[in-house]
C-alpha positions in Angstrom: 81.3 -12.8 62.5 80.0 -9.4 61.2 82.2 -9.9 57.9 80.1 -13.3 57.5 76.6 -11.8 58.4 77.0 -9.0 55.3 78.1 -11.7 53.1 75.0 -14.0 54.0 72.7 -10.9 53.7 74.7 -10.1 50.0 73.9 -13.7 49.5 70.3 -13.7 50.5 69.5 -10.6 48.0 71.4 -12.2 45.3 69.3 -15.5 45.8 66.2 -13.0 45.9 67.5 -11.4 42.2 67.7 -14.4 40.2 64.1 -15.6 41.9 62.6 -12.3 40.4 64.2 -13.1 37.2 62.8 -16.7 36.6 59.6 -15.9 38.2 59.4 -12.1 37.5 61.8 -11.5 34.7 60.3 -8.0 34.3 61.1 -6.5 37.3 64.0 -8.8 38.2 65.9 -7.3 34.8 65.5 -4.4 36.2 67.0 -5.0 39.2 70.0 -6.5 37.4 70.7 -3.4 36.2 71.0 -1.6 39.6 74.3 -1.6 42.1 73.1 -3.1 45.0 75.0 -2.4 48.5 74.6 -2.6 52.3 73.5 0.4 53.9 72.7 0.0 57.8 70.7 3.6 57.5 68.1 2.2 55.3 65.1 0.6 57.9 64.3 -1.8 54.9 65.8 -2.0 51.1 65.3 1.6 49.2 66.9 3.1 45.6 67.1 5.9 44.4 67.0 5.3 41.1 70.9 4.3 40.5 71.5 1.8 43.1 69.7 -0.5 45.9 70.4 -0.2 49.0 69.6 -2.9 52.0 69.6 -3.2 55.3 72.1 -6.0 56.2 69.8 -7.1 59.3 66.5 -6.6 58.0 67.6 -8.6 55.2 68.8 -11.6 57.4 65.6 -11.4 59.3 62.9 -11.1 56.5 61.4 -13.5 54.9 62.6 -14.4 51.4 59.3 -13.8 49.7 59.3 -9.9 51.4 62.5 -8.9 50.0 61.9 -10.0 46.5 58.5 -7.4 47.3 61.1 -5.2 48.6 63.0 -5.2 45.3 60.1 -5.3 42.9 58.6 -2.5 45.1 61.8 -0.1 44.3 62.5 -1.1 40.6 58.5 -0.5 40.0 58.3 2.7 41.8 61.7 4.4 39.7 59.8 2.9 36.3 57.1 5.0 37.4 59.3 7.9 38.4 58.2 8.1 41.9 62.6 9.1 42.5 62.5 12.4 40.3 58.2 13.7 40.8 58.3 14.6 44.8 59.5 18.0 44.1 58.5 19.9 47.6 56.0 17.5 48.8 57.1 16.4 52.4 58.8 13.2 52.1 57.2 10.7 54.3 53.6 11.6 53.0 54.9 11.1 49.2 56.7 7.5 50.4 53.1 6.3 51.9 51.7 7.8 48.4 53.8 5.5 46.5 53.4 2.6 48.1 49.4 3.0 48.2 49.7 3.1 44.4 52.3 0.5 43.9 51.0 -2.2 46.0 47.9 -3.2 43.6 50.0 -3.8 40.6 52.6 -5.7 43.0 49.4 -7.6 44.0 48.4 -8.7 40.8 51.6 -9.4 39.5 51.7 -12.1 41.9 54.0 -10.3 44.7 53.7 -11.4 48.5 52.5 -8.3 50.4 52.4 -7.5 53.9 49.0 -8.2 55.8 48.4 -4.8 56.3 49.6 -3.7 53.5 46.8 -0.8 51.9 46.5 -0.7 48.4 45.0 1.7 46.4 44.0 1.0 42.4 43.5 3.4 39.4 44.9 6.9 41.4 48.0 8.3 40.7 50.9 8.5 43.4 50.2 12.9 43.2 46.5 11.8 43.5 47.3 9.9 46.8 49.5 12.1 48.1 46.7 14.6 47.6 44.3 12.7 49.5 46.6 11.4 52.3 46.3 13.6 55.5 48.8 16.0 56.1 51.6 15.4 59.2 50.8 16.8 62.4 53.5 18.2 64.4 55.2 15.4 65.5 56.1 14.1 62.0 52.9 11.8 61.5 49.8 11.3 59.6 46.8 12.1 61.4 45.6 9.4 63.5 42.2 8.5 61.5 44.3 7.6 58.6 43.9 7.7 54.6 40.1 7.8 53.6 39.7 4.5 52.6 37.1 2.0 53.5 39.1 -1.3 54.2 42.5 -2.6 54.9 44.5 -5.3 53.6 47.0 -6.0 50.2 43.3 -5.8 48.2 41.1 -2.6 49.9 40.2 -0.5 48.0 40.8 3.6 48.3 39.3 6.5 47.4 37.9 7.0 44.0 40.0 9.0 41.6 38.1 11.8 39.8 39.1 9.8 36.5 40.2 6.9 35.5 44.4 7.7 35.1 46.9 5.4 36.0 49.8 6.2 37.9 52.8 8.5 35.8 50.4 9.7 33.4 52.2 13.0 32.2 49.5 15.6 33.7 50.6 14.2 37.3 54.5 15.3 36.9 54.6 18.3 39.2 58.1 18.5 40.3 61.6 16.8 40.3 63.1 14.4 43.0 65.3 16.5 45.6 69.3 16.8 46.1 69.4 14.7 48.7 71.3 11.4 47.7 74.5 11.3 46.0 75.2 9.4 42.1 76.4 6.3 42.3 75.4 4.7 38.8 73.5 4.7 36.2 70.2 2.6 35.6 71.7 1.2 32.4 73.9 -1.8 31.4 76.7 -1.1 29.3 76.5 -2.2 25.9 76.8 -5.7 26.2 74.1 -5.9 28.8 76.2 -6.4 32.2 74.7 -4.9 34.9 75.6 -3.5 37.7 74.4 -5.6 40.2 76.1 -5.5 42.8 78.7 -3.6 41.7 79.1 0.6 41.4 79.5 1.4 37.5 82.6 2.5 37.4 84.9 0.9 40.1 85.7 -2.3 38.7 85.0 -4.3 41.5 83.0 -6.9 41.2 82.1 -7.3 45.2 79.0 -5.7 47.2 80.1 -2.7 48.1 81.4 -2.8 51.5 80.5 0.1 53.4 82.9 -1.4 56.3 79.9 -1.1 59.1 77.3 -0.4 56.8 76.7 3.0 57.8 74.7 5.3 54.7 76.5 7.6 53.0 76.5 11.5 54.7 73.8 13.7 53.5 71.4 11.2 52.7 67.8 11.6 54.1 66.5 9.5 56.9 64.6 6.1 55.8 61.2 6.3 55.8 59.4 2.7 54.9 55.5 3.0 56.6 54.6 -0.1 55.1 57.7 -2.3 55.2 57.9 -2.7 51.5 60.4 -0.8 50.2 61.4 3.0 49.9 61.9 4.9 47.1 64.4 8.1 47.5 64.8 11.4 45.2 66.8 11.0 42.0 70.8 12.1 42.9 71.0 15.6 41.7 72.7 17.2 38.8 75.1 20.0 38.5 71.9 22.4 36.9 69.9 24.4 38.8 66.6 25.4 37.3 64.9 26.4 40.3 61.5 28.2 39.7 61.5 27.8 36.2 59.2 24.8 36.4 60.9 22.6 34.2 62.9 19.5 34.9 66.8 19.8 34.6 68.3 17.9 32.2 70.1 15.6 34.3 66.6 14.3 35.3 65.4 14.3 31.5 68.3 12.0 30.7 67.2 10.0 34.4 63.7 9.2 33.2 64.6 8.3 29.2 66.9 6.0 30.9 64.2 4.5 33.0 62.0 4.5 30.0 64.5 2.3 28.1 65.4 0.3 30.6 61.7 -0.5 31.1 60.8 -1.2 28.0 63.6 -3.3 27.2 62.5 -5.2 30.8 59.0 -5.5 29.7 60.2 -6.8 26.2 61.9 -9.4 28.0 59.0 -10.6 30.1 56.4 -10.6 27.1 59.2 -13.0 25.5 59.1 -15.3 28.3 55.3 -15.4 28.8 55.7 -13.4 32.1 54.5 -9.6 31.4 52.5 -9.0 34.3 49.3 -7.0 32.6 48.0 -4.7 34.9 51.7 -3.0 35.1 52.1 -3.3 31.2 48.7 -1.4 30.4 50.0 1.1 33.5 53.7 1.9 32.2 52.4 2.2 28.2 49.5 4.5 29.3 51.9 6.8 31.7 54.7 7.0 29.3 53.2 7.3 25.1 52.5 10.7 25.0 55.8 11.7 27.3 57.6 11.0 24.1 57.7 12.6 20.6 56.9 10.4 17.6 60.7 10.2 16.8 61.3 8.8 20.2 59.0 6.4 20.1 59.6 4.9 16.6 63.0 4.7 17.9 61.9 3.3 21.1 59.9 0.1 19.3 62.8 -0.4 16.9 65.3 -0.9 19.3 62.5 -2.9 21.4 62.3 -5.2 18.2 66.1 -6.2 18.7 66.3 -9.8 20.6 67.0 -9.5 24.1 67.3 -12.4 26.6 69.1 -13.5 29.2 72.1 -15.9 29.1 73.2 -18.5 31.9 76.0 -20.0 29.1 77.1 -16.9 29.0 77.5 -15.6 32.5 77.6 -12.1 33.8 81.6 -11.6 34.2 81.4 -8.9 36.6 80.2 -11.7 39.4 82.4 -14.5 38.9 85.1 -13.4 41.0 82.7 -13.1 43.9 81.2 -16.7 43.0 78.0 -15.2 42.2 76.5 -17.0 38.7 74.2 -14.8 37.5 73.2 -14.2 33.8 73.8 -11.5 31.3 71.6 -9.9 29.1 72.3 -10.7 25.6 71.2 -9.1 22.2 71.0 -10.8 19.3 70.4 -8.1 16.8 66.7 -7.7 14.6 65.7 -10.1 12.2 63.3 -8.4 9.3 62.0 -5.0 9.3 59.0 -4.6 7.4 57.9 -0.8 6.1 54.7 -0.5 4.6 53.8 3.2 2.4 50.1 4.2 2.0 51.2 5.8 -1.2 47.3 6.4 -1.6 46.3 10.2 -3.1 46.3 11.9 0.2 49.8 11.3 1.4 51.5 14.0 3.5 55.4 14.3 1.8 57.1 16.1 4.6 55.5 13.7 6.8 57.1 11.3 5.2 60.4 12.6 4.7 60.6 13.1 8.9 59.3 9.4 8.9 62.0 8.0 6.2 64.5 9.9 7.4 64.1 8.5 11.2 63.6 5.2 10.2 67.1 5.3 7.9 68.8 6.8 11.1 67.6 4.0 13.6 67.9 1.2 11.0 71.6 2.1 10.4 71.8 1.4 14.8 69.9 -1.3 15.0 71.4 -3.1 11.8 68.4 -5.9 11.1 69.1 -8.4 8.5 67.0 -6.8 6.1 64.5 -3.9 5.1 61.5 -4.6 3.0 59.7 -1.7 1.9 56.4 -1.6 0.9 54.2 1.3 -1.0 50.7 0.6 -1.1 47.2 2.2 -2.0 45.0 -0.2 -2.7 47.5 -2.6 -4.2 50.7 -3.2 -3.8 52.7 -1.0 -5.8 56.5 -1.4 -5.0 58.4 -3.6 -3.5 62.2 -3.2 -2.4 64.3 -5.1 -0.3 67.2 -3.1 1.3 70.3 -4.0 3.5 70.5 -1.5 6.4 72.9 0.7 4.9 71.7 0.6 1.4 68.2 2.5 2.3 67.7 5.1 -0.6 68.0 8.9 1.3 64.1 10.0 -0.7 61.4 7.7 -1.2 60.2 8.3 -4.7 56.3 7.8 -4.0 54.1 5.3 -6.5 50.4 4.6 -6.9 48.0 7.5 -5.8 45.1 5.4 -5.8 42.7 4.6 -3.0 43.7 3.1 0.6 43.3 -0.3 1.5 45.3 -1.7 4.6 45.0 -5.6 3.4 47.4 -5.9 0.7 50.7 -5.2 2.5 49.7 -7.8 5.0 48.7 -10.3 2.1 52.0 -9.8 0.3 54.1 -10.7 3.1 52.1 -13.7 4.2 52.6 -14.7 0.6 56.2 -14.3 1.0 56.7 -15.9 3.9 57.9 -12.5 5.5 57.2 -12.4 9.5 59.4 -9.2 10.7 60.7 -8.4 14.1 58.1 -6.0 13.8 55.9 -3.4 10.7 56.0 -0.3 10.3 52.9 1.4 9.0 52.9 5.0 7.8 49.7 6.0 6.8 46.9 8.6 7.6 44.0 6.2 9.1 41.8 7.3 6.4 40.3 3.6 5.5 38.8 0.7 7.4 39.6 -2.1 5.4 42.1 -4.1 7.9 43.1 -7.6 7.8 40.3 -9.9 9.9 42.8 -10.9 11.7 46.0 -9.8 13.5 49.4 -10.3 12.1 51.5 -12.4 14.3 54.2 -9.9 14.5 54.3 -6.4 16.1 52.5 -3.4 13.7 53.2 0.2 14.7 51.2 2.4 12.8 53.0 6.1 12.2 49.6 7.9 11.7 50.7 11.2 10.2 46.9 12.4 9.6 44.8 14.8 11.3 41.8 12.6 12.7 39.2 14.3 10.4 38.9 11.6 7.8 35.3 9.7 6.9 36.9 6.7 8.2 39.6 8.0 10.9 39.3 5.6 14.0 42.5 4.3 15.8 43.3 1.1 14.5 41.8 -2.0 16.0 45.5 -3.8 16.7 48.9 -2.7 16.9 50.7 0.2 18.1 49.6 3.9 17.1 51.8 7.2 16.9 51.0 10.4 15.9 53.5 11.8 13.3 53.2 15.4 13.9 56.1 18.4 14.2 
């Protein structure tokens, strides 16, 4: 009887997956990529970053529409990096902190919260955490509660001294604990199997089975004040860089695998209509300027690469369990497009760094072609290039003014609409095309903002080439 209560509780999370991933492919992709297991310790469903874990019984008692909250909750809180920024803030007070600042973007992604569930918009989770009273004693918040002047999904808490989202960089004060033990890796493997369900290196294709259900020893006690999910501290590494106020590399590989894995997720839901904004606008603002230039350029290549899922083709890890669920499929990038301002005030180291990153990550990605651009006020060159075949030094032509329009023009002439643009340029003009390309622009702005006409550009995405 308890062998078939697991297996309908497995069966109920699995039913909640592939719900998230018709109806909320962004955070249902990321959930695909996660091991998910039993774990009679957990009051709820938590993760730590590299797995979920559920309660077997909660999960047979709660409503379907609370445990795909449950799961978006999690997935949503280790995009943000709630899992690896707790450092020595006391543990319960930072899970109430996350939840505060998850539940609004939850909310208006269309996610089924609890009556009583607070949210609070436009703070970050330090911010809340911050603002939360401290535990008495006993182990609980103060009885008069966050400051906040209503309850409810929608009610609204206290105003942030400024308008920052959650995970800017200014709020990352301190790495998850040691507490939990690895048991994945937020990443599918090349092909785009998760690990749903499955740990990433046994082979077996079954929920885990922790024969009762019992958590694993040495993992902290659960803590879920609002019923909608915990997040725990990112397993620890082998470094110890205690005191020296900077984040081990095990947890700078953790979150440029969540960032990745995000974007890749969020790439997937813009295909499919389904981006949910408000979490969009808070994952690009918390994560630009956590990057260099090189990572980002890198970042919206590999973005650029068709990704969906496939139910022809279905995940092979599952079968054997009779679970049908899809895997994620990448069809390589059509076009890239490179356009030059070649005009008189082009930077030439700046754009030897910017060729020489775009030849590396071209050669990975592999699209079907390259067509490069150099422009001032006219179009001055024009080159088409097979992946491998891009020249090593781009020997610069024209000189001239700047004038944004004519790259555009000449591939609307052609007929040329590329998995995405590349724009290197200073920003020194304001001559753009009225209206939008219908294909992603990047602009690599290598100049210094002092221009007569400097302003960031009224579409696309911007980078600063700098270093």
């Amino acid at each position: 009887m308890a062998t078939r209560a697991r297996r309908e509780s497995a069966r109920r999370v699995s039913d909640c997956v592939t719900a998230l991933l018709r109806d909320q492919p962004f955070f249902g992709s990321l959930a695909l990529r996660l091991p998910i297991r039993p774990d009679a310790a957990r009051e709820t469903l938590a993760s730590d970053g590299h797995e979920i874990r559920y309660s077997p019984d909660w999960v047979a008692q709660a409503d379907a529409d609370l445990i795909k909250t449950a799961i978006g909750r999690v997935v949503l809180a280790c995009a943000l990096k709630h899992h690896t920024r707790r450092g020595e803030r006391e543990p319960g007070r930072w899970q109430h902190a996350s939840q505060l600042v998850t539940h609004g973007l939850l909310r208006d992604a269309g996610f089924k919260l609890p009556p009583d569930a607070e949210a609070w918009d436009g703070i970050s989770v330090e911010q809340a955490y911050d603002r939360l009273p401290e535990p008495q004693e006993d182990g609980g918040e103060g009885k008069d509660g966050p400051p906040s002047e209503g309850g409810g999904s929608g009610a609204a808490g206290p105003q942030p001294d400024n308008d920052n989202d959650d995970g800017g960089p200014d709020d990352d004060n301190g790495n998850g604990s040691a507490d939990a033990s690895d048991h994945g890796d937020p990443q599918a493997d090349d092909d785009g199997d998760a690990g749903h369900g499955q740990s990433a290196d046994d082979g077996d294709p079954q929920p885990r089975d922790d024969s009762s259900g019992d958590s694993d020893s040495g993992t902290p006690p659960s803590c879920d004040p609002s019923g909608t999910g915990e997040v725990m501290d990112a397993p620890a590494g082998s470094g110890d860089d205690a005191g020296t106020g900077q984040a081990p590399p095990d947890v700078s590989a953790e979150e440029q695998a969540w960032d990745e894995a995000m974007h890749q997720a969020l790439n997937l839901a813009k295909a499919q209509g389904k981006a949910p904004g408000a979490v969009e606008e808070t994952i690009c603002d918390a994560h630009r300027s956590t990057l260099d230039w090189r990572s980002l350029l890198r970042r919206y290549l590999t973005d650029a690469a068709a990704r969906d899922y496939s139910w022809s083709v279905p995940n092979r890890r599952f079968i054997d369990s009779g679970l049908y669920l899809p895997s994620i499929r990448s069809e390589g990038m059509g076009t890239l497009a490179v356009i030059i301002d070649t005009s008189g005030s082009v930077d030439s180291d700046a754009l030897a760094a910017f060729w020489s990153e775009v030849r590396e990550v071209a050669a990975e990605v592999e699209p079907e072609r390259i067509v490069v651009l150099q422009v001032d006020a006219a179009v001055q060159d024009e080159e088409h290039y097979a992946p491998g075949e891009l020249p090593e030094q781009i020997v610069v032509k024209g000189r001239w003014g700047t004038d944004f329009r004519p790259g555009f023009a000449r591939l609307a002439e052609q007929g040329i609409r590329p998995a995405v643009c590349l724009y290197f340029t200073d920003l020194d003009c304001d001559r753009y095309p009225e209206v939008e390309p219908p294909f992603p622009v990047v602009w690599a702005d290598y100049g210094e903002g002092v221009g007569l006409w400097c302003q960031p550009p009224p579409w696309g995405e911007h980078i600063r080439i700098d270093g």
